[in-house]
MMTF fields as JSON, N, C-alpha, C and O atoms, coordinates in Angstrom:
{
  "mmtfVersion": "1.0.0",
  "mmtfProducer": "UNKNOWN",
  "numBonds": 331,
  "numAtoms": 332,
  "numGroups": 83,
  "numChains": 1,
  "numModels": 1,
  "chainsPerModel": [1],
  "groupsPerChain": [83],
  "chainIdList": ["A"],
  "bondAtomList": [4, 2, 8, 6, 12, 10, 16, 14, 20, 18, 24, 22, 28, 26, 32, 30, 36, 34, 40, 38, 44, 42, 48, 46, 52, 50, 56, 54, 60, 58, 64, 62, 68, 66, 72, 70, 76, 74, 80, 78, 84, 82, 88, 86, 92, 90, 96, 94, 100, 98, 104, 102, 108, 106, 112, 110, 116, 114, 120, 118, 124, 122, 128, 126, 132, 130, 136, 134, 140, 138, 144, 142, 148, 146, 152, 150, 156, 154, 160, 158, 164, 162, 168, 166, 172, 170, 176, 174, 180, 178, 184, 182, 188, 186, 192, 190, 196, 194, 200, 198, 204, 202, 208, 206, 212, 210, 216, 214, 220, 218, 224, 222, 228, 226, 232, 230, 236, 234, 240, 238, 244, 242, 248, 246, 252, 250, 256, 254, 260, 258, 264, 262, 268, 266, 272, 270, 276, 274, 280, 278, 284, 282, 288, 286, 292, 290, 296, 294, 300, 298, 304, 302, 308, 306, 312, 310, 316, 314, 320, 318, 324, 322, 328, 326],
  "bondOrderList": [1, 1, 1, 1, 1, 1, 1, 1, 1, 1, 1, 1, 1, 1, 1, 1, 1, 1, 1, 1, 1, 1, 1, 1, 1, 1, 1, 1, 1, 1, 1, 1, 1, 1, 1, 1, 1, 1, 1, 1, 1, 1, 1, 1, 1, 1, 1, 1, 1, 1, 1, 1, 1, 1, 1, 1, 1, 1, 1, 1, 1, 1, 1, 1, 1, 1, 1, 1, 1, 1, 1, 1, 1, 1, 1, 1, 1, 1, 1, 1, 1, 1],
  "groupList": [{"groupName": "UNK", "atomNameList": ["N", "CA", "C", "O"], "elementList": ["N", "C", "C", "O"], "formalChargeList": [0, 0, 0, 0], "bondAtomList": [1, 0, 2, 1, 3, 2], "bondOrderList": [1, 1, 2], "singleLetterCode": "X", "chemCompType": "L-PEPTIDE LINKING"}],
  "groupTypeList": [0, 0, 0, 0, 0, 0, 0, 0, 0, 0, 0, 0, 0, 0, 0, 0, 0, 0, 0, 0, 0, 0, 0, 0, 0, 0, 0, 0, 0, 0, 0, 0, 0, 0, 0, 0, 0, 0, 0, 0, 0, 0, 0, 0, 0, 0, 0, 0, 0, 0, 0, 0, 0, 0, 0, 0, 0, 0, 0, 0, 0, 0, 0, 0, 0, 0, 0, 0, 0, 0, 0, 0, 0, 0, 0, 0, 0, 0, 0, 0, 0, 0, 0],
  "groupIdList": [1, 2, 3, 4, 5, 6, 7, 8, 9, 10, 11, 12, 13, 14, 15, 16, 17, 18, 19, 20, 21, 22, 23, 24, 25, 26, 27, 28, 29, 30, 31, 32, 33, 34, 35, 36, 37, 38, 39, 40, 41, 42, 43, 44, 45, 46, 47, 48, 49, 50, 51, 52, 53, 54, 55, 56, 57, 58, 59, 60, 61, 62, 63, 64, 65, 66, 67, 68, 69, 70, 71, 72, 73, 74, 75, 76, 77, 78, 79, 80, 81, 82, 83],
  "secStructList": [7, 7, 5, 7, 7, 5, 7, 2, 2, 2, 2, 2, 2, 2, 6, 6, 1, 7, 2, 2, 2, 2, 2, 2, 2, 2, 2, 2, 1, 1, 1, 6, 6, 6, 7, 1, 1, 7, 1, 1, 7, 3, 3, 7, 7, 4, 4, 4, 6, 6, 7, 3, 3, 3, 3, 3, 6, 6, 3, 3, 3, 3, 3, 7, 7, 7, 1, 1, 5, 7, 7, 3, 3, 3, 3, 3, 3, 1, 6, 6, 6, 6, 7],
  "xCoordList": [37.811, 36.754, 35.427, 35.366, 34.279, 33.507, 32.321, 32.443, 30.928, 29.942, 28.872, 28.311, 28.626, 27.527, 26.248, 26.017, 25.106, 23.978, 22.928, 23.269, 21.504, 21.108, 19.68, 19.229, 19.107, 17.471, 16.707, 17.308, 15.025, 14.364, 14.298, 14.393, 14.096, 13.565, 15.638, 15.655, 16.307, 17.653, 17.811, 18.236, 17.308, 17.317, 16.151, 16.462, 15.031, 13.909, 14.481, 14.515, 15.018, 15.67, 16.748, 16.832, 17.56, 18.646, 17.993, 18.281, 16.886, 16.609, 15.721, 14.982, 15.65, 14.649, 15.39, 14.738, 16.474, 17.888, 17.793, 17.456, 18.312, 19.013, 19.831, 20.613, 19.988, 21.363, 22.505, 23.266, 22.954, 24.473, 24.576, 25.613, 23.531, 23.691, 23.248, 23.481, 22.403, 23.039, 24.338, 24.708, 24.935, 26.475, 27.269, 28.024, 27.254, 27.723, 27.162, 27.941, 26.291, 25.931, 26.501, 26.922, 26.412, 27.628, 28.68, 29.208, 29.155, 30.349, 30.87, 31.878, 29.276, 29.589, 29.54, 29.854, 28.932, 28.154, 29.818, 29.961, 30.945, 31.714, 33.031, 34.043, 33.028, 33.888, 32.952, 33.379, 31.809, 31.943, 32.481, 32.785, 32.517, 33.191, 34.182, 34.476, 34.877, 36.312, 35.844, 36.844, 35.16, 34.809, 36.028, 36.346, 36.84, 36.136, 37.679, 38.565, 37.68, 38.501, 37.954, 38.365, 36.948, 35.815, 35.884, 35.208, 36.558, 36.237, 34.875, 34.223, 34.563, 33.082, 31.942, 30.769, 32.131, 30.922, 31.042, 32.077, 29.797, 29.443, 28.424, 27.224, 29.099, 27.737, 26.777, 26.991, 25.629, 24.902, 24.244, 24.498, 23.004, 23.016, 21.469, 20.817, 20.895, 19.597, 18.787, 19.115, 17.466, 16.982, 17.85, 17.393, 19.073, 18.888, 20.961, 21.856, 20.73, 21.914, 22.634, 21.828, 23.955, 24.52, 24.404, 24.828, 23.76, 23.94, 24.583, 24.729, 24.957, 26.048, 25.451, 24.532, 26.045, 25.469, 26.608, 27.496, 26.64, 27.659, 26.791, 25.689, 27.393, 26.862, 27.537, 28.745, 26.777, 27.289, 26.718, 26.017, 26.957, 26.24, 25.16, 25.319, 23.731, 22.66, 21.672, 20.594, 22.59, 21.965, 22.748, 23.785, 22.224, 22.547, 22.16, 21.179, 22.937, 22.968, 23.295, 24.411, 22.232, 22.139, 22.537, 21.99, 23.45, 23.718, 24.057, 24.449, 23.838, 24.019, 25.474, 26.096, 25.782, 27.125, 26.41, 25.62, 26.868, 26.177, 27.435, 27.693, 28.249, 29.14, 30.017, 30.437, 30.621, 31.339, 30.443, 30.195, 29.754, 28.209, 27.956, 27.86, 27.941, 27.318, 26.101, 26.141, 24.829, 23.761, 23.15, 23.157, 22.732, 22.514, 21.303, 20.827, 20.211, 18.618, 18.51, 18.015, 18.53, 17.796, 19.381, 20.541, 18.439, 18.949, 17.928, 16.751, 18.46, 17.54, 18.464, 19.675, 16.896, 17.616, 18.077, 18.002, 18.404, 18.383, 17.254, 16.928, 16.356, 15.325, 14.378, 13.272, 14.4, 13.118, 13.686, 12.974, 15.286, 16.068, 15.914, 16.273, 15.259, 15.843, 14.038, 13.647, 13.603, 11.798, 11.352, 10.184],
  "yCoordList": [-44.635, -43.919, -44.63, -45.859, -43.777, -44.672, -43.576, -42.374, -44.672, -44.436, -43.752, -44.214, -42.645, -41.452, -41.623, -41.319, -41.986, -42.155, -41.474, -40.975, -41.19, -40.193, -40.655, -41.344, -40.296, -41.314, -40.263, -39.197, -40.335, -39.584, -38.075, -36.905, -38.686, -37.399, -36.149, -34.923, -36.619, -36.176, -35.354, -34.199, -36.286, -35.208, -34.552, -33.368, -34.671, -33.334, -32.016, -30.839, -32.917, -31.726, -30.584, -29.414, -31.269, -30.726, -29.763, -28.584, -30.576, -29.539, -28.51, -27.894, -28.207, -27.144, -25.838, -24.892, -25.883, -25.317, -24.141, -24.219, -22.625, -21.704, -21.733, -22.655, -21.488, -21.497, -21.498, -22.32, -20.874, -20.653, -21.858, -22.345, -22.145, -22.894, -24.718, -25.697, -24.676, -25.837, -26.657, -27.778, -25.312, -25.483, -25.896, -26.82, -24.986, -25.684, -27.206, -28.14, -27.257, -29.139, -30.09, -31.244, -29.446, -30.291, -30.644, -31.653, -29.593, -29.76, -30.74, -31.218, -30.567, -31.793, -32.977, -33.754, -33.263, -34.475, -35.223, -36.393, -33.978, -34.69, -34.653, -34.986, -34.031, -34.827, -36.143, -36.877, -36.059, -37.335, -38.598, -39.681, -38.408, -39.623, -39.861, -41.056, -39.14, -39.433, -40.217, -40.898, -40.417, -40.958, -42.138, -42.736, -42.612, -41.765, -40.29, -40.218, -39.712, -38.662, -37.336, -36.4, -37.447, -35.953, -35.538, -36.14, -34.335, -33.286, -32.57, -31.819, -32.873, -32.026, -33.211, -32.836, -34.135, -35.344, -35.084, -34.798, -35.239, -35.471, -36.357, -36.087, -37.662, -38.541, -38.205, -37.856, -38.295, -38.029, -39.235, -40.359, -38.911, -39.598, -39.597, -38.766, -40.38, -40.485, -41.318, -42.348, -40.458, -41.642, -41.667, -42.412, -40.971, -40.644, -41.624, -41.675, -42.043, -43.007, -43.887, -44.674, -43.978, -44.416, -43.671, -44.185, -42.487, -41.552, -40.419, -40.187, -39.708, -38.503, -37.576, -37.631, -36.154, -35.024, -34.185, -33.956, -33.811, -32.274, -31.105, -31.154, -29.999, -28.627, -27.61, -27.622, -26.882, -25.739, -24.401, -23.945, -23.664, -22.35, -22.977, -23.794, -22.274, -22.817, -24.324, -24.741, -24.951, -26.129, -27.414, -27.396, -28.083, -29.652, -30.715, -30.614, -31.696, -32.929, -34.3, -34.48, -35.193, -36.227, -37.655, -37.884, -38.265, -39.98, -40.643, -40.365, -41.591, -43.187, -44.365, -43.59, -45.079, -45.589, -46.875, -47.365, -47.435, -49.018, -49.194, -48.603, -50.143, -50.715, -49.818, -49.0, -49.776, -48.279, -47.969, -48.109, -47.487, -46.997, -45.531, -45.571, -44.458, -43.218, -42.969, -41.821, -43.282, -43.01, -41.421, -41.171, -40.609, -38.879, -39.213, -39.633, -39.084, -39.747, -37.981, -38.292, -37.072, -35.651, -34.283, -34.289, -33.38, -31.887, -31.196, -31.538, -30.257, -29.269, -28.245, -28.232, -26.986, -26.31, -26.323, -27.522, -25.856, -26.515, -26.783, -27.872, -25.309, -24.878, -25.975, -25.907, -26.66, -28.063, -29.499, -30.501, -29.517, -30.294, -31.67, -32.789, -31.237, -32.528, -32.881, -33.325, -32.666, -32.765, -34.531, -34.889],
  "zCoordList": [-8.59, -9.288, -9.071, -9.019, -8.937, -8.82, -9.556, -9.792, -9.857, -10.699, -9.97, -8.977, -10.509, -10.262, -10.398, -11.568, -9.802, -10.412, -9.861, -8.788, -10.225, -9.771, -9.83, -10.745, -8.955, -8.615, -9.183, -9.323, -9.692, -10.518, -9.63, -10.001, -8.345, -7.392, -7.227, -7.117, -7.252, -7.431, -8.582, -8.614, -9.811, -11.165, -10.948, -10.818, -10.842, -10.659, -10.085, -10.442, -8.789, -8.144, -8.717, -8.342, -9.747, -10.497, -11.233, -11.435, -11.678, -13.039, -12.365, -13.133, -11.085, -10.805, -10.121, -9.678, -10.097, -9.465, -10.512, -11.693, -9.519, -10.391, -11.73, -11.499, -12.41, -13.434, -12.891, -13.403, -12.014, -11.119, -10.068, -9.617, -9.846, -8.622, -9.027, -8.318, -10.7, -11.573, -11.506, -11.155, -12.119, -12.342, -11.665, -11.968, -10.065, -9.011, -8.395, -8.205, -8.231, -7.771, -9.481, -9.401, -10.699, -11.455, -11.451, -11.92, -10.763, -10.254, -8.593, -8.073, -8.31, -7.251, -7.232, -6.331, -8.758, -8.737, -9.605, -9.958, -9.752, -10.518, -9.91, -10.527, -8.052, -7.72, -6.734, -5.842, -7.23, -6.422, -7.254, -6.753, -8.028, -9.216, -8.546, -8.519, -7.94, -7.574, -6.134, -5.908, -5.356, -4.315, -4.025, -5.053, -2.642, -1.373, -1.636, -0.784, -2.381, -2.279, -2.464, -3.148, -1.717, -1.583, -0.839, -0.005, -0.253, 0.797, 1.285, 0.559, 2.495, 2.879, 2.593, 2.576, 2.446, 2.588, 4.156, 4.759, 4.673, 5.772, 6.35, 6.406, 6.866, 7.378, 8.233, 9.394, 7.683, 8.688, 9.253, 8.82, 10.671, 11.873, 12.083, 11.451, 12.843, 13.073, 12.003, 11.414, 11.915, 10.571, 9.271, 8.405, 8.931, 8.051, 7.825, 6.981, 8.909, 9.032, 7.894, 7.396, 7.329, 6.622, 4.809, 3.774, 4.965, 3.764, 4.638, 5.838, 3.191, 3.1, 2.73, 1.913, 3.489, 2.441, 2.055, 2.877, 1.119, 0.352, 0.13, -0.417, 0.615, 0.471, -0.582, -0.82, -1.08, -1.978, -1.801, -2.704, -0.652, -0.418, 0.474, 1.381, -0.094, 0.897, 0.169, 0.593, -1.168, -1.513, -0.769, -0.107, -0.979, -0.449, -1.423, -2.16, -1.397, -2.238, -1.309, -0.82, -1.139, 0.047, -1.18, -2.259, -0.629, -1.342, -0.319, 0.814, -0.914, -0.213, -1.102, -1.829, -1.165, -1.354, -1.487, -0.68, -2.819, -3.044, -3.843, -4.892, -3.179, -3.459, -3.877, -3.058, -5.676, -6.258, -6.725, -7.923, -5.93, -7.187, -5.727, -4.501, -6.728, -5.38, -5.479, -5.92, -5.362, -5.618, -5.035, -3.83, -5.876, -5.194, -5.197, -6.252, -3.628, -3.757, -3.348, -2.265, -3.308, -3.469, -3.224, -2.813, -3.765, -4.472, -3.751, -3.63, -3.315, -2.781, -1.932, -1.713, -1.36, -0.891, 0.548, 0.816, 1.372, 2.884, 3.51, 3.981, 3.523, 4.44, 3.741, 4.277, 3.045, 2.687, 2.814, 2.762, 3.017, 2.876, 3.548, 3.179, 4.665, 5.556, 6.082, 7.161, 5.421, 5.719, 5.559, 5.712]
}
């Protein structure tokens, strides 16, 4: 099991989310607790090397891994996602 934490720009992001689509990244943010037993993390490559992203429809949720600690550093939607 490991600890969920969420950087200011991550919760901004949360709280600016649909109602439906809230719900769903809650639900992501709570299997990542279960980390590394998460399906659909995907490392990504380039600058953006040694963080992860999880998708839900057309949102995305980007973390990084500090020790047992999952840190979520942004929420958003795709099309601004990776800017």
């Amino acid at each position: 099991m490991a600890k969920v934490k969420l950087t200011a720009e991550a919760a901004e992001g949360l709280e600016g989310l649909p109602l439906v689509v809230h719900a769903r990244v809650l639900a992501l943010l709570e299997r990542l607790g279960k980390w590394p037993a998460v399906s659909g993390a995907k490392l990504l490559t380039g600058n953006l090397a040694g963080h992860y992203r999880l998708r839900t429809g057309d949102y995305r949720l980007q973390f990084r891994l500090e020790g047992q600690t999952v840190v979520v550093e942004k929420i958003g939607h795709r099309d601004r996602f990776y800017e």
